[in-house]
C-alpha positions in Angstrom: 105.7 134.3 107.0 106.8 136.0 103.4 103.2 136.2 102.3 104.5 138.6 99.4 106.7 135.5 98.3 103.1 133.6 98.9 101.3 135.6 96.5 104.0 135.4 93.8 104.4 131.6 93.8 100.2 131.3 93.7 100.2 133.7 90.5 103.4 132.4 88.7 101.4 128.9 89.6 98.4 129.9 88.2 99.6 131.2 84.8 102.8 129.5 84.1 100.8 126.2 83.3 99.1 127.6 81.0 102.1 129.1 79.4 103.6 125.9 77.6 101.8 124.7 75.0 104.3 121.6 74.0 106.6 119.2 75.8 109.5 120.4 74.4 109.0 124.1 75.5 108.6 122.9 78.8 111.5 120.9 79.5 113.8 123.6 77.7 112.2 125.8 80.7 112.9 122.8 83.5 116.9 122.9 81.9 117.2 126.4 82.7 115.2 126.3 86.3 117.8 123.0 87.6 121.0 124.8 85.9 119.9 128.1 88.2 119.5 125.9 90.8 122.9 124.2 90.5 124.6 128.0 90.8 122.9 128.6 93.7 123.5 125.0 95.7 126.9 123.9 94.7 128.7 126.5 96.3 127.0 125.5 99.7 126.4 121.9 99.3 129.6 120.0 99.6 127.9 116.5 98.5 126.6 117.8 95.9 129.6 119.9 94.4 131.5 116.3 94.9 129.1 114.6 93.0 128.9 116.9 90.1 132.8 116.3 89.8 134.0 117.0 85.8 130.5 117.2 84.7 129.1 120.4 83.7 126.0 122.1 84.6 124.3 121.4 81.6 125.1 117.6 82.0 123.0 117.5 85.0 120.9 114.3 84.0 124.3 112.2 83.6 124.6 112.5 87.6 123.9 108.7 89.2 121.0 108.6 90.7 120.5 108.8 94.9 118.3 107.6 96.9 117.2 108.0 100.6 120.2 105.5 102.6 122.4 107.7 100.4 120.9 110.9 101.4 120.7 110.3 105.0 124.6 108.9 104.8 125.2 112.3 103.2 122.6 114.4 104.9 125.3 116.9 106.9 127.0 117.9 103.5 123.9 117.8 101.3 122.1 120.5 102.9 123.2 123.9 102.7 122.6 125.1 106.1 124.8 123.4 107.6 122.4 121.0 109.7 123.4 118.0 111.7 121.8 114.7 110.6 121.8 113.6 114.7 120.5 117.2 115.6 117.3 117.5 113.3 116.6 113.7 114.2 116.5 114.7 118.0 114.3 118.0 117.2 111.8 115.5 114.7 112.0 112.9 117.3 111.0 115.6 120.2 108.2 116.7 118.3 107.0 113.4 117.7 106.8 112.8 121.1 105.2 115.9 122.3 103.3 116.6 119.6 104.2 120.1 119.3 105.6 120.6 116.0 106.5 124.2 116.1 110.0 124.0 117.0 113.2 125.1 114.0 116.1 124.7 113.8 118.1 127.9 112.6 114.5 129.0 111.2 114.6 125.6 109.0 111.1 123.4 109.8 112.4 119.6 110.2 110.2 116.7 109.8 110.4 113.0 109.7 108.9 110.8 107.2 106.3 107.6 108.2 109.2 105.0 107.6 107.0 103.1 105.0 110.0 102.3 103.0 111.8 100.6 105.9 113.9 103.7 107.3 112.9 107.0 108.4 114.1 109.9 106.2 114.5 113.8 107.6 113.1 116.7 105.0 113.9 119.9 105.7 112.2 123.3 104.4 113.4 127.1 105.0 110.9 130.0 105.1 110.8 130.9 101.4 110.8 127.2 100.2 107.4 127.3 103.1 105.4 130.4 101.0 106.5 128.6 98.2 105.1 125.4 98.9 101.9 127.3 100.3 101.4 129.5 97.2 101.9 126.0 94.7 99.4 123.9 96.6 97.1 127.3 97.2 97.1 127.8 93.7 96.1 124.1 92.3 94.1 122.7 95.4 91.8 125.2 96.6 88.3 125.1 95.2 88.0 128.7 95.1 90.4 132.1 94.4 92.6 133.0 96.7 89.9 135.6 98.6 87.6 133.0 99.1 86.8 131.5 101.9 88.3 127.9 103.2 87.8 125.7 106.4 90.4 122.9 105.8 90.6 120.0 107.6 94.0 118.4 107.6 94.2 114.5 108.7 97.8 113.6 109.5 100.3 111.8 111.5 101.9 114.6 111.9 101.8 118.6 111.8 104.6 120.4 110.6 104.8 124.2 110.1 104.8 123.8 106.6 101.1 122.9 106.6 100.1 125.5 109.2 101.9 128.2 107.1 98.5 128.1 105.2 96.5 129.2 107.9 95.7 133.1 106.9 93.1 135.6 107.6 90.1 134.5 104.8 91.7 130.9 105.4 91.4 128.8 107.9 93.5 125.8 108.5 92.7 122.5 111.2 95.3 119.6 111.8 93.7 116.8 113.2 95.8 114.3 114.8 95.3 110.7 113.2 96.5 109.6 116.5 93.0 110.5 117.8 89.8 108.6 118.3 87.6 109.0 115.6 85.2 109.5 117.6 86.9 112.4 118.8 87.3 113.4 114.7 83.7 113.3 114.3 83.0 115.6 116.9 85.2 118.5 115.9 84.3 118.0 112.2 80.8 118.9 112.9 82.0 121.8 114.8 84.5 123.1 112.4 82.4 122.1 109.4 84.8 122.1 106.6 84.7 123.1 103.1 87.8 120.6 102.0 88.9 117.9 104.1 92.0 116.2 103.4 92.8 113.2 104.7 94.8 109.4 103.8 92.6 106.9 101.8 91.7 105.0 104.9 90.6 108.0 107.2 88.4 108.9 104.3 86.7 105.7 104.1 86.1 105.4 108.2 84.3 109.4 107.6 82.8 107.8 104.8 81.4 105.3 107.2 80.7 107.9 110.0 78.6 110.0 107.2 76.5 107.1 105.9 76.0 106.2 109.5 75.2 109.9 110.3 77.1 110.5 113.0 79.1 112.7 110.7 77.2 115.6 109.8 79.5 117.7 107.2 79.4 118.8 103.4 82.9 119.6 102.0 82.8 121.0 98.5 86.4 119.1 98.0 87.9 116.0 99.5 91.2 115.2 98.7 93.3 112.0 99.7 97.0 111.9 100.4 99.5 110.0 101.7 98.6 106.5 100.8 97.4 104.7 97.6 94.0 105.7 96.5 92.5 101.9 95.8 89.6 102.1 93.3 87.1 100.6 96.1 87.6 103.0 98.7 87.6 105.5 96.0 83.9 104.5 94.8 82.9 104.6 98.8 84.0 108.0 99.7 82.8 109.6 96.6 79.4 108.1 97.0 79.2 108.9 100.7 79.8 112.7 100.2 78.6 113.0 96.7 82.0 114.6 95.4 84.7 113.4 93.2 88.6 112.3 95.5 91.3 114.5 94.2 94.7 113.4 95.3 97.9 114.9 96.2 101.0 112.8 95.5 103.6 114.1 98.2 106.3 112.4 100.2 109.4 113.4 101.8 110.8 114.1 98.9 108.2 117.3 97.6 105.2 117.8 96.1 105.0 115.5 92.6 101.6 115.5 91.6 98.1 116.7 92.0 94.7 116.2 90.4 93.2 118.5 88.0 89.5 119.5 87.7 89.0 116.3 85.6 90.6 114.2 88.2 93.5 113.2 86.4 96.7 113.1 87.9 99.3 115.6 86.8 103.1 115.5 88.0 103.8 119.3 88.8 106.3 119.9 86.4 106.6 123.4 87.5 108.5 122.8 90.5 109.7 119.4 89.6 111.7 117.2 86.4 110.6 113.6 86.3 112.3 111.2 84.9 111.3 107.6 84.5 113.4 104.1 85.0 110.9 101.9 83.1 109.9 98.5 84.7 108.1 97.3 81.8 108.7 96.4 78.3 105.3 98.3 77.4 107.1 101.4 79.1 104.2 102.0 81.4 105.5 101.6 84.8 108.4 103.2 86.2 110.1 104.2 88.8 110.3 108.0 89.3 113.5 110.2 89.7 112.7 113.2 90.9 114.9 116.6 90.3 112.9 119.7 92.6 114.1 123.0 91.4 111.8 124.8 94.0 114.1 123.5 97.0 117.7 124.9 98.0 117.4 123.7 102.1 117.9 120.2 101.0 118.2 119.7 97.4 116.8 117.1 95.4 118.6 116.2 92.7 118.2 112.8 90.3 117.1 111.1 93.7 115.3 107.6 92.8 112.1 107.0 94.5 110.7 103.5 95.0 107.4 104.3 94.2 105.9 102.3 91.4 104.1 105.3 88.8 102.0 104.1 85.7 101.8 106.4 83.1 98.8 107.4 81.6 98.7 107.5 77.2 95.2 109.3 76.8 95.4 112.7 76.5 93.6 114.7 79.2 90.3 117.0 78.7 92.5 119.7 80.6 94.6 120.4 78.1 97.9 120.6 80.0 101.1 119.4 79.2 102.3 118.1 82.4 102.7 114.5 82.7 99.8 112.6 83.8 99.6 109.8 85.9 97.0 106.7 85.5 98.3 105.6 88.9 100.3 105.3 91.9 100.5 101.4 92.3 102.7 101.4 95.3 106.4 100.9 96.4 108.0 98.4 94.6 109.0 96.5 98.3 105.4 95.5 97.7 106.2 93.8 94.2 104.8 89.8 95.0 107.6 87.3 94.1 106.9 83.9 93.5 108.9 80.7 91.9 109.2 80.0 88.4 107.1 77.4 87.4 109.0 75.3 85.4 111.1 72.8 87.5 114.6 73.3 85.8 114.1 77.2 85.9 115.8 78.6 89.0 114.5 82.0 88.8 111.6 84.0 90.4 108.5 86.0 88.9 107.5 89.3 90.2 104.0 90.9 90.3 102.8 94.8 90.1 100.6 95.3 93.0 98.0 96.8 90.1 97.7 93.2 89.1 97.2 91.8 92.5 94.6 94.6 93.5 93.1 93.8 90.2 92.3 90.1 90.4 90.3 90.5 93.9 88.3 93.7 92.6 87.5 91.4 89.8 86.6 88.2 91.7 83.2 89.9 93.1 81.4 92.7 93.8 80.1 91.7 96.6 83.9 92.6 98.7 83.5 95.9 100.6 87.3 95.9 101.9 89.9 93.5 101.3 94.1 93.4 102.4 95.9 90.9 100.4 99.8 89.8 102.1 102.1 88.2 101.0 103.9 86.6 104.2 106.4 84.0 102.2 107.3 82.8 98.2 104.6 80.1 98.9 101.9 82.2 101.2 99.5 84.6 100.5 97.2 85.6 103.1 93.6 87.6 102.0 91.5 89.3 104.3 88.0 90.0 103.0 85.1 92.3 104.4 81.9 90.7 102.5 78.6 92.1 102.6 76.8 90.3 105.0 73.9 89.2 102.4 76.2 87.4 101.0 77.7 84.3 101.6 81.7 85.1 102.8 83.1 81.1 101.9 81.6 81.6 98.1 83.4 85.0 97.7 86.6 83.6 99.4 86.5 80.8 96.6 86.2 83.7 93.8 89.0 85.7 94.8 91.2 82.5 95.2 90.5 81.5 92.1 91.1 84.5 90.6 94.5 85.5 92.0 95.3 81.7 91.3 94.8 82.6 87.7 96.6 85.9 87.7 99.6 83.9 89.2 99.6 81.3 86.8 99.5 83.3 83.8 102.8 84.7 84.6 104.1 81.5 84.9 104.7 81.6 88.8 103.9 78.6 91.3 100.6 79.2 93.1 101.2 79.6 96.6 98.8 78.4 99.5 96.2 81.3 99.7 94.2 81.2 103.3 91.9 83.4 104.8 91.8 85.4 107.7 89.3 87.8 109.5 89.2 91.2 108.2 90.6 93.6 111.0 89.3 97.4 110.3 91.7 99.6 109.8 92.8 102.5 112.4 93.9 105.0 110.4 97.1 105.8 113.0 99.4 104.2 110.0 99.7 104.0 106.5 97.0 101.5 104.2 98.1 99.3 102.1 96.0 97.2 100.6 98.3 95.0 99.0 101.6 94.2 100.8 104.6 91.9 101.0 105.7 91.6 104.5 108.8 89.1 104.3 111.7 90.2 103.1 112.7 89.9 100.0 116.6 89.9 97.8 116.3 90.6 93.8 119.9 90.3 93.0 120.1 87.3 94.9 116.7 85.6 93.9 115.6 84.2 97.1 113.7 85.6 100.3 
């Protein structure tokens, strides 16, 4: 472990934010970080060097855009050590099974991503990129200095070495298995008694449960959710059930984008990463994010498109920094709702931001405790509601399909049949998503 490179990245972290005090000295600083970068990677990344072709360093931001089929097509001569794409799937695959995540290849941690998106994708992290990442999320997460303290509890499908490389002397680090029983979850955590628990949206809200309940018998001073979309419901549940504001962490395969400040607002961290932003909307709100991390040399990310949804927020924050904020992270845009244009001579289909979706049943009553809203086909929408049981669950259903009848229709769109079906609890072994398309679904083509 290069603790000395540790401590360096937690300081430089902790004053370099407060070093820029506009936008524009800021992303003079990100030019010169990527263009270092570029010398260092091109000599040892053969896709890369390939891709730059006549361009020069400086016109980075003219490169096309990747994205992950691309990267894994290209994943032996993107990386610089030399790493075989079949190799690291075997070792990921290995330690999937097992559960022991410890093993490297040539002293480079391999993991594999959830597969949210459709296909799995392989990340990679050296040593220093590790200390790095530890210092960074050291620096902005913990509740306390660096001396202080920590029991964290970390929920996650799986354990990697880059989140054990925390683990030091004053603190402590847990990886609990979302594979487990919660029951299981519940016991330990009353044991270990953390002082930040960080968990996906959807294991929070079952400890939520387990805390009203008082089976759970544990007072972190900061809970933080990650990994899935933080819905505004289960937000409001786990913060009253453990009397602390949700921070989040916005990480994927592809780095660490974003965390929350003190004020809860959502910054990208634009010291170790350039955002740029394919707008979706006319009001240039939404986009989609494409992501350049000058902090990684194992498996460089450069212009790589993610198809994560972002919404930008216009309001300047309390905190005073400069760093992009984020109002929210809707969701991946394979959960856009598409329906049929509702004029009959106009052979064209209307989408819908899951925002809007999530919206219209939050909206319908107050009496919903959980909801999942599908859509299974261009004419079917199915809604699963968890009502409080004073209440009578037919009226609410009759509220929320009026609603996202009226949400539909003011796009123009054809409603679709929306039914009802019981609300299944979710088990926390995979990824929430509140709102979800699950058929297939062609944009170029215009039909599913």
């Amino acid at each position: 472990m290069e603790i000395m490179t540790l401590l360096a990245q937690y300081v430089r972290t902790k004053w370099l934010a407060r070093r820029f005090s506009t936008r524009e000295q800021l992303e003079k600083w990100q030019d010169r970080q990527v263009k270092a970068l570029l010398n260092r990677i091109l000599p040892v990344s053969p896709f890369y060097l390939k891709r730059m072709g006549a361009l020069s360093k400086a016109e980075w931001r003219k490169l096309a855009p990747i994205d992950k089929k691309l990267m894994m097509e290209h994943f032996d001569e993107l990386n610089t050590r030399r790493i075989a794409k079949e190799e690291a799937f075997r070792l990921a695959l290995q330690a999937e099974n097992t559960r022991d995540f410890t093993p490297q290849l040539k002293g480079v941690t391999v993991g594999l991503s959830s597969g949210t998106s459709g296909n799995r994708g392989l990340f990679l992290v050296g040593p220093k990129e590790q200390a790095k990442w530890a210092g960074t999320i050291m620096a902005k997460m913990l509740p306390g200095p660096l001396w202080s303290e920590q029991r964290i509890a970390f929920f996650l499908r799986a354990n990697s070495n880059l989140y054990t490389v925390v683990d030091r002397r004053r603190i402590q680090f847990a990886f609990f298995d979302l594979q487990n029983s919660l029951a299981e979850h519940v016991e330990r955590l009353n044991r270990y008694q953390p002082t930040v628990l960080v968990a996906p949206a959807s294991m929070l809200r079952l400890l939520a449960t387990a805390k009203q309940q008082g089976a759970l018998r544990v007072s972190p001073i900061k809970v933080i959710s990650v990994a899935e979309v933080l819905d505004p419901l289960d937000q409001a549940y786990i913060q009253d059930s453990f009397a602390q504001p949700v921070h989040q962490v916005y990480q994927c395969t592809e780095g660490l984008l974003a965390v929350t400040c003190e004020y809860g607002t959502l910054h990208v961290n634009e010291d170790i990463v350039v955002m740029e932003k394919e707008y979706l909307d006319e009001q240039k709100e939404r986009f989609f994010p494409i992501l350049t991390d000058f902090s990684r040399e194992t498996q460089p990310i450069i212009r790589y498109r993610l198809n994560d949804i972002l919404t930008e927020r216009r309001t300047p924050c309390p905190c005073g920094s400069v760093f992009m904020a984020l109002e929210a992270i809707e969701g991946r845009s394979d959960d856009l709702f598409w329906f049929r244009h509702g004029h009959e001579h106009e052979d064209r289909w209307i989408s819908i931001f899951p925002d809007f979706i999530r919206r219209a049943v939050m909206v319908a009553s107050a009496k919903i405790e959980e909801y999942k809203v599908r859509q299974l086909g261009a004419e079917q929408v199915e809604v699963a509601l968890l009502v409080n049981g004073q209440h009578s669950e037919q009226e609410v259903q009759e509220e929320v399909r009026q609603s996202l009848a009226a949400v539909i229709r003011s796009y123009g769109a054809v409603v679709p049949a929306i039914h009802f079906a019981p609300y299944q609890p979710h088990s926390g072994a995979k990824k929430l998503r509140r709102v979800e398309r699950v058929f297939a679904f062609d944009e170029q083509k215009g039909r599913d």
